[in-house]
C-alpha positions as CSV (number, residue, x, y, z in Angstrom):
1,X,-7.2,3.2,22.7
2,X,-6.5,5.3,19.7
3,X,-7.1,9.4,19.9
4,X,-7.8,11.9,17.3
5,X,-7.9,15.7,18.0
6,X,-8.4,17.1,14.6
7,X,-7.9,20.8,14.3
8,X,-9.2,23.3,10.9
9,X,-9.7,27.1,11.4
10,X,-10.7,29.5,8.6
11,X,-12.4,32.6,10.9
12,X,-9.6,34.6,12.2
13,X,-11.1,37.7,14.0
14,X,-7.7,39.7,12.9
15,X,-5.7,37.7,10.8
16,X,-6.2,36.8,7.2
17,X,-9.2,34.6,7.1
18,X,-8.6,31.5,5.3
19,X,-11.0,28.9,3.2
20,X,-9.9,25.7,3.2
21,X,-8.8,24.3,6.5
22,X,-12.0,23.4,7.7
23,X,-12.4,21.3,4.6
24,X,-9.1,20.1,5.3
25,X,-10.0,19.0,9.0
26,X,-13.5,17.3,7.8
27,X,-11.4,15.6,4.8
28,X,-8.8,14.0,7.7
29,X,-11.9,12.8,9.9
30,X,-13.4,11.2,7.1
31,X,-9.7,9.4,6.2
32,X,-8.6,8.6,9.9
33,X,-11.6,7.6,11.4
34,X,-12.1,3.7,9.9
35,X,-9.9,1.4,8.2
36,X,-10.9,0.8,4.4
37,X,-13.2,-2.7,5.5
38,X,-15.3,-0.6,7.8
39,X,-13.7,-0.6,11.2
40,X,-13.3,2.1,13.3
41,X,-9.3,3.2,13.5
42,X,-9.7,6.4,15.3
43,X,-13.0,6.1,17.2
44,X,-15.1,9.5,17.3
45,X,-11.8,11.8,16.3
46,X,-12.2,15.3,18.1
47,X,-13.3,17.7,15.6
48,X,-12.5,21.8,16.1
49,X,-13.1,23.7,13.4
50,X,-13.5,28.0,13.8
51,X,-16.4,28.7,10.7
52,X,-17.1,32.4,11.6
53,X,-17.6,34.4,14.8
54,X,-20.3,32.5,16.6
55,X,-17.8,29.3,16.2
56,X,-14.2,30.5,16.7
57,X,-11.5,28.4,18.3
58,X,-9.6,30.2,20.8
59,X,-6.0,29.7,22.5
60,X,-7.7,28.7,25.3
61,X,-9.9,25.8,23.3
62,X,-7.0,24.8,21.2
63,X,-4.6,24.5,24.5
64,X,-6.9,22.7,26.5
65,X,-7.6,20.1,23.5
66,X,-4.4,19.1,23.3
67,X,-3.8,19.3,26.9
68,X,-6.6,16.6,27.0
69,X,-5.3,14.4,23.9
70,X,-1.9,13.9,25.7
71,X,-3.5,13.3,28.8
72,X,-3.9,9.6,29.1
73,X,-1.8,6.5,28.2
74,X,-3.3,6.4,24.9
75,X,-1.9,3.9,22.1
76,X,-1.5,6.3,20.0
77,X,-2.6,10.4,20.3
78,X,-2.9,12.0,17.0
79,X,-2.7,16.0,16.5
80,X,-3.6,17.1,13.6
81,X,-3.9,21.0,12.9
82,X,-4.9,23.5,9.8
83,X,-4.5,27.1,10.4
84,X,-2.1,29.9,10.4
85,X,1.1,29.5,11.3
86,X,3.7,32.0,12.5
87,X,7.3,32.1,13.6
88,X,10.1,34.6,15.4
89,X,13.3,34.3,17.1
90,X,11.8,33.4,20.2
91,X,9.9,30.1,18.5
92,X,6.8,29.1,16.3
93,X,2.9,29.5,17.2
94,X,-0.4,28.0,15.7
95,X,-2.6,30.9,15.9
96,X,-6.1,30.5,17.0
97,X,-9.1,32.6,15.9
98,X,-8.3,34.9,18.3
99,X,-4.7,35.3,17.2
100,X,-4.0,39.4,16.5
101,X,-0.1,38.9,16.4
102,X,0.7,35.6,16.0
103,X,2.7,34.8,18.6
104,X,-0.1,35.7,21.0
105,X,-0.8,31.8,19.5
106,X,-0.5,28.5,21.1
107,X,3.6,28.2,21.0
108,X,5.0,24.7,19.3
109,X,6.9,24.7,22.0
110,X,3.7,23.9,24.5
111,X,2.9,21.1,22.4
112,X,6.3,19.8,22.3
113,X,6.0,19.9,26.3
114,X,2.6,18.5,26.4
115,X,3.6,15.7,23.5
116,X,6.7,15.1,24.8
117,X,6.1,14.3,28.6
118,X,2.4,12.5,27.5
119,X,1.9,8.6,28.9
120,X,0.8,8.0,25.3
121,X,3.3,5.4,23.6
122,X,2.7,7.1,20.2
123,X,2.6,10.7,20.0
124,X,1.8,11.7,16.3
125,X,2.0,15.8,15.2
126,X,0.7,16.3,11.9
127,X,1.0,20.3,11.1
128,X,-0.7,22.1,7.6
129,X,0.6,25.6,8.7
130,X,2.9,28.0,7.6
131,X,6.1,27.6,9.3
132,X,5.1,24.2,11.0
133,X,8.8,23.1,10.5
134,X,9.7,24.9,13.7
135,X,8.0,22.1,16.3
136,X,10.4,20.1,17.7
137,X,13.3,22.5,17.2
138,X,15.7,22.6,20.0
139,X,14.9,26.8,21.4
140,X,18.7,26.9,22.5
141,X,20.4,24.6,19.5
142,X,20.2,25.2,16.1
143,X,19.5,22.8,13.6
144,X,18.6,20.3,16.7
145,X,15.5,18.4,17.1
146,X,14.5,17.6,20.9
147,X,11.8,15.2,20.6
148,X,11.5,12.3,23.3
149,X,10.6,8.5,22.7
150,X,7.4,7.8,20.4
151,X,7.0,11.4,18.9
152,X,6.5,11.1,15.0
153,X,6.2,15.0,13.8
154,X,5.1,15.7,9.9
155,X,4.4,19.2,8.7
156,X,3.5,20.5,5.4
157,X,7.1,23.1,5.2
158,X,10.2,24.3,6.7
159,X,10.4,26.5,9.6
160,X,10.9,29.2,6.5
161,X,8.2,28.2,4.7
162,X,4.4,29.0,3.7
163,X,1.9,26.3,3.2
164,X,-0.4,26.5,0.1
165,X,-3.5,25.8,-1.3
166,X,-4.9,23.3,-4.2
167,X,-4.9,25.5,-7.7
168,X,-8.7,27.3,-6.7
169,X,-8.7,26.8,-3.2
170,X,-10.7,24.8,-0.8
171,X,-8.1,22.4,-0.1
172,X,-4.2,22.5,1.7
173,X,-1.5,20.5,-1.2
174,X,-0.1,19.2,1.9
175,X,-3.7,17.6,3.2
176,X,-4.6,16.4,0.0
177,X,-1.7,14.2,-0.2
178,X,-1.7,13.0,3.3
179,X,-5.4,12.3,2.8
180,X,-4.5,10.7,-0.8
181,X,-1.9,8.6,1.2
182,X,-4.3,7.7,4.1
183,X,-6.6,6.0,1.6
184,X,-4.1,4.0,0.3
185,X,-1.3,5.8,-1.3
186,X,1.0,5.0,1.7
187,X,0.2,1.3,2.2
188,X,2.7,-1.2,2.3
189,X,1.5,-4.9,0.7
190,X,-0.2,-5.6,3.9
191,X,-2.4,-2.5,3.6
192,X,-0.2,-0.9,6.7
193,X,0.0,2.9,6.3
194,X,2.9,4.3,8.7
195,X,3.7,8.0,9.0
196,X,7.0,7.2,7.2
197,X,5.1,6.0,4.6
198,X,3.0,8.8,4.5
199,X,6.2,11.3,4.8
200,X,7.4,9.0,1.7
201,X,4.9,9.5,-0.6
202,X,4.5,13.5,0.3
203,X,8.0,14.1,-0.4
204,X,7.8,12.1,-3.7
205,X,4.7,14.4,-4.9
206,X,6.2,18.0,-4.4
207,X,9.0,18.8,-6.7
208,X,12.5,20.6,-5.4
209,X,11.1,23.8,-6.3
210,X,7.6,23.6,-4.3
211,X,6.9,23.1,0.1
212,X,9.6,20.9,1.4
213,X,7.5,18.8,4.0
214,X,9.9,18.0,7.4
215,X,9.7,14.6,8.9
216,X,11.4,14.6,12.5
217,X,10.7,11.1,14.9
218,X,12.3,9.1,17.2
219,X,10.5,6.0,18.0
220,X,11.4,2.3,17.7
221,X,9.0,0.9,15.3
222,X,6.3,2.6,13.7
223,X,2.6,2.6,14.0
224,X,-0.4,2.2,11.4
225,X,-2.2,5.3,11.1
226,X,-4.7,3.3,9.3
227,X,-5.1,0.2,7.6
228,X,-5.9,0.5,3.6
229,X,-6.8,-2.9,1.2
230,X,-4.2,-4.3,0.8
231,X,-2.9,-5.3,-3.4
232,X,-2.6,-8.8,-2.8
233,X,-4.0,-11.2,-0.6
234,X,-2.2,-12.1,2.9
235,X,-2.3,-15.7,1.6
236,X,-0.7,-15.1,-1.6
237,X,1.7,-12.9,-0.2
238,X,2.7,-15.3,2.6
239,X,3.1,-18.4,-0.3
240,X,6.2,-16.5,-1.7
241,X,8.0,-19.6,0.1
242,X,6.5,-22.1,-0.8
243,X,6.5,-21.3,-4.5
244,X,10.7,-19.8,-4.2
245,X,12.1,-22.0,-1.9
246,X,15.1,-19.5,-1.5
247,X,15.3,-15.6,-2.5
248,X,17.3,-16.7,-5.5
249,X,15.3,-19.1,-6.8
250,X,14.6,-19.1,-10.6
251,X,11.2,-20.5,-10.6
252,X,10.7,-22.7,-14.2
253,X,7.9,-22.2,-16.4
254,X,6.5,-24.1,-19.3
255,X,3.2,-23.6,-21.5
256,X,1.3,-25.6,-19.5
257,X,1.5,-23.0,-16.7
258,X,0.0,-20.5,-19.3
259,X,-4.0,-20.9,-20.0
260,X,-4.2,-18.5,-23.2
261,X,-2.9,-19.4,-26.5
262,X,-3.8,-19.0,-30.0
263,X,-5.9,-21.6,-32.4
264,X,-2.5,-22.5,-33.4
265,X,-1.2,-23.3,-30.3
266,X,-4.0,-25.1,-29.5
267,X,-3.8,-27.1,-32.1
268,X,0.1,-27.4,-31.9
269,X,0.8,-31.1,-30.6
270,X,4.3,-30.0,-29.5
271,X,2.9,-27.0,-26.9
272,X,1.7,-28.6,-23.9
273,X,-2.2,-28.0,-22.9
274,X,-2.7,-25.8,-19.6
275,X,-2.5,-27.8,-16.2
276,X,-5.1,-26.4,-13.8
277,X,-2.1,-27.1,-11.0
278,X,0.5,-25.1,-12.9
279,X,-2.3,-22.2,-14.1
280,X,-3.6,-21.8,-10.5
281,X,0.3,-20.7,-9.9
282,X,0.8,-18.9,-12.5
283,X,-2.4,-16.7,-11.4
284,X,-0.8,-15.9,-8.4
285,X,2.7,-15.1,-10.1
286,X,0.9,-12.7,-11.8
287,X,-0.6,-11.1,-8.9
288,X,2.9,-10.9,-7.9
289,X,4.3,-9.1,-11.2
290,X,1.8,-6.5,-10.5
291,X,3.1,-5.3,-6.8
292,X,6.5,-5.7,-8.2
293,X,7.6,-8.9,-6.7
294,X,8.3,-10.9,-9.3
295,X,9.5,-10.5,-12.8
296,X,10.5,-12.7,-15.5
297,X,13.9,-13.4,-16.7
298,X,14.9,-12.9,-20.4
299,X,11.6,-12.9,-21.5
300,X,8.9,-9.3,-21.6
301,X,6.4,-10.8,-19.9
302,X,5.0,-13.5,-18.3
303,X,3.0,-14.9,-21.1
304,X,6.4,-15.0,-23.1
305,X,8.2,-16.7,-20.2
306,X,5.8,-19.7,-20.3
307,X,5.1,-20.2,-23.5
308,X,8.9,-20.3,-24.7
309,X,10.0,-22.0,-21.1
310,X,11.7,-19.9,-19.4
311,X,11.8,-18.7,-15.7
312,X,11.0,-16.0,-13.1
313,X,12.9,-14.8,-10.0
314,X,11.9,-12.9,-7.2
315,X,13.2,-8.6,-7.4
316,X,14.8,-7.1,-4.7
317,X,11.4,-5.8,-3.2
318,X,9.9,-10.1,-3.4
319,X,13.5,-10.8,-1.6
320,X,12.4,-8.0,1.0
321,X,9.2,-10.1,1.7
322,X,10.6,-13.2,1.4
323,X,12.7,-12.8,4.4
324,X,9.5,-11.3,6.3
325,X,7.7,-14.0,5.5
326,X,10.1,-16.7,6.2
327,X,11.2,-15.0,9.7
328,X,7.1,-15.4,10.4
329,X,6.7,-11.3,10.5
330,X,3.8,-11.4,7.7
């Protein structure tokens, strides 16, 4: 059983009203909720969003929501929130739309507690709030995390920071690249997209100068959020061994491998004609070139390294999945 409470609240009664974390929420349902073939991934997410006065999301909502989320022995229990956030010495707060002060919010540590001590084997915290940095901190340690087995936490800045808005609004930068990395973005060449992953291609998209994002976990291995297509077939992916016997392998081409030429080669009685054998291999050694893992050697490109006989080897990253396939883990 996977569990979504998804979390977006622009109506604050006293605070700053805000305009694009409702979109934000709707935007993460509509990325979490099925894999990219169809299935469901998150079946019927919790949505809570606070619109205006006659739909407002109160401390008392919010706490019991998540309360409920890390009630169970879930697979996995995902939290995702969109709001203001605030922060003092005594700890952060999500503020609700009843929030006057901010910390009259729901405190990060209270999630922590409820995340922390939850039956769920994979506890997932995804914050687009100001100051979201703070969960997890350690209230008597500074610079210490206290998070316990299977929490994953990712939050859009620092425990100094504000969170921002897309250029014209609408949309958090933080949500629009963990949506971006939910529908594929993130996903590794078996479509898997992990919330290191995600955190990976987050920090990549925001320069020195802009939101740092803050990536705190400790768990053992880590879970698909979601499952995107994946570049290359499973089967293609898991004949890297049988077409490199070994990660070194310099794997020997000829023209015959290559089914484009010129009239000239054509008609060239020295230049061998395609062999539908060879060219069916060389279709997937393209495939591979194009996820990066293979490449030619001395040669430009492909075409070059068949038509003047010369080789490919498998890079670093084809090595990398050459072991996984070999041990029998893709």
């Amino acid at each position: 059983m996977r569990k979504a409470l998804i979390v977006g609240i622009d109506h604050y009664e006293t605070l700053t009203r805000l305009s694009g974390c409702v979109n934000d929420a709707f935007a993460v349902k509509a990325a979490i909720e099925r894999n990219s073939d169809g299935t469901l991934n998150f079946p019927s997410p919790q949505v809570l969003t606070g619109t205006s006065s006659a739909q407002c999301i109160t401390k008392r909502d919010l706490k019991d929501a998540v309360r409920k989320l890390f009630a169970d022995d879930s697979e996995i229990a995902l939290f995702y929130f969109a709001g203001h956030g605030y922060i003092e010495d005594t700890g952060g707060f999500l503020c609700a739309s009843d929030s006057s002060t901010g910390d009259d919010g729901l405190a990060l540590s209270e999630v922590m507690q409820l995340a922390n001590t939850s039956r769920a084997r994979n506890k997932v915290i995804i914050l687009d709030s100001c100051h979201s940095g703070a969960a997890g901190n350690s209230p008597m340690t500074a610079g210490l995390a206290e998070i316990s087995d299977g929490v994953t936490i990712l939050t859009a800045s620092t425990a100094d920071q504000y969170s921002y808005e897309t250029p014209g609004g609408g949309a958090g930068v933080f949500t629009s690249l963990f949506v971006d990395a939910l529908n594929g973005a993130a996903a590794n060449l078996v479509g898997d997209i992990t919330p290191g992953s995600v955190y990976a291609h987050i920090d990549q998209s925001l320069g020195p100068w802009a939101q740092r994002p803050v990536f705190k976990t400790n768990v053992k291995t880590f879970v698909s959020l979601r499952k995107a297509e994946p570049p290359i077939s499973l089967g293609d992916l898991q004949a890297l061994t049988r077409h490199f016997p070994a990660p070194d392998h310099n794997l020997r081409l000829d023209p015959s491998f290559e089914p484009e030429r010129s009239s000239e080669q054509q008609a060239d009685p020295n230049i061998p004609s395609p062999d539908p054998v060879n060219t069916a291999t060389f279709a997937v050694l393209q495939k591979y070139v194009k996820v990066n893992l293979v490449r030619p050697v001395d040669a430009p490109h492909m075409w070059h390294a068949a038509m003047q006989s010369k080789s490919c080897e498998l890079t670093v990253l084809g090595q990398h999945y050459w072991a996984l396939v070999n041990k029998g883990l893709v």
